[in-house]
C-alpha positions in Angstrom: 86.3 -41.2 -61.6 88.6 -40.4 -64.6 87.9 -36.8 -64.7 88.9 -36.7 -61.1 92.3 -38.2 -61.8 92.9 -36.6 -64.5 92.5 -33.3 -62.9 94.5 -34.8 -59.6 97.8 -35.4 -61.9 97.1 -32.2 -63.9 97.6 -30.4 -60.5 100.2 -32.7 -59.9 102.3 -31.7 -62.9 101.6 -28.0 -62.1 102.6 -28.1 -58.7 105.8 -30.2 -59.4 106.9 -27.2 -62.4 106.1 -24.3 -60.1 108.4 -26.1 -57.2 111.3 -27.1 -59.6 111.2 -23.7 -60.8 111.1 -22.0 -57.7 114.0 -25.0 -56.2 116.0 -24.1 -59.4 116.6 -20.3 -59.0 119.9 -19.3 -57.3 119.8 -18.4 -54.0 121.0 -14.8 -54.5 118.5 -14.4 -56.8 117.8 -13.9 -60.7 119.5 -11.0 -62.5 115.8 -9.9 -62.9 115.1 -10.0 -59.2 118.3 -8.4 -58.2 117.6 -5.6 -60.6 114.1 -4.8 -59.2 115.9 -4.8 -55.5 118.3 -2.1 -56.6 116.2 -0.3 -58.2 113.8 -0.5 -54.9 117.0 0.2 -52.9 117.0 3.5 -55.3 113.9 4.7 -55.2 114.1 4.3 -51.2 117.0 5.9 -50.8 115.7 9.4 -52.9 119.2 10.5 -54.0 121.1 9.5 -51.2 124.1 7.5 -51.3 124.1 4.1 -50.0 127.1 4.6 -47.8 125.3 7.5 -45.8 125.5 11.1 -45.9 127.4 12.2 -48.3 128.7 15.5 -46.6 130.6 13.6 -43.9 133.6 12.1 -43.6 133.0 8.4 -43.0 130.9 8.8 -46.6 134.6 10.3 -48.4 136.6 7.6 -46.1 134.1 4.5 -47.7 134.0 6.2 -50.8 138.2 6.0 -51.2 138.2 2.7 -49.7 135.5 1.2 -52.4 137.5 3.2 -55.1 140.5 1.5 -54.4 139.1 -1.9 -54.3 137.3 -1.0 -57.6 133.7 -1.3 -56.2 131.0 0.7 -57.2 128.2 2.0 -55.1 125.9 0.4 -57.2 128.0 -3.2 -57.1 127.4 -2.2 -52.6 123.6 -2.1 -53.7 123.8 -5.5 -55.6 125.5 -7.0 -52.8 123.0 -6.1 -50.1 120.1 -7.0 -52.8 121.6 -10.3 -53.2 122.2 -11.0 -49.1 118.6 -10.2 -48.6 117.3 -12.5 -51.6 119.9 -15.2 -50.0 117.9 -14.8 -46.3 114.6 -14.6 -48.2 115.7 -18.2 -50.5 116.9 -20.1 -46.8 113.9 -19.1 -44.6 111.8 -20.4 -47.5 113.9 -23.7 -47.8 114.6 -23.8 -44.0 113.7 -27.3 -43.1 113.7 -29.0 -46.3 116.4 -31.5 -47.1 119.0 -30.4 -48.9 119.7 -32.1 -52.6 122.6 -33.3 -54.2 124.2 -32.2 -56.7 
């Protein structure tokens, strides 16, 4: 009866780090995670730019207009990565009651 119990809590304990772990993660994401999403995005992508075709003009238009605002195509990349982490982090949470902070 004690091995049993001790092996209930033990999975207990385990359980209750992986969920606090996973509950404690932004929801945009770790650095690590948005690094591998880019770097998907990339590979994906094979060469293009993320703002389209680069020989037309809506690609030079979005090009001047990030320039100006001092964005990157890379910081566009990030961005997306980070929505798509934020709609993965809500449908995963969706339901659960939110905590205080």
């Amino acid at each position: 009866m004690f091995a049993r119990t001790k092996i209930a809590l033990s999975v207990a304990v385990i359980l209750g780090t992986v969920s606090s772990a996973l509950a404690a993660s932004p929801p945009q994401g770790t650095p690590a995670q948005q690094q591998r999403c880019v770097a998907n995005m990339e590979a994906s992508l094979h060469g293009r730019s993320v703002l389209g075709s680069r020989d037309t003009a809506i690609y030079i238009q979005s090009l001047g207009g990030i320039d100006n605002m001092g964005v990157t195509e890379y910081d566009i990349m990030v961005g997306r990565c980070m929505t798509q982490l934020y709609h993965q982090y809500t449908r995963l949470h969706a339901g659960q009651p939110r905590r205080s902070r």
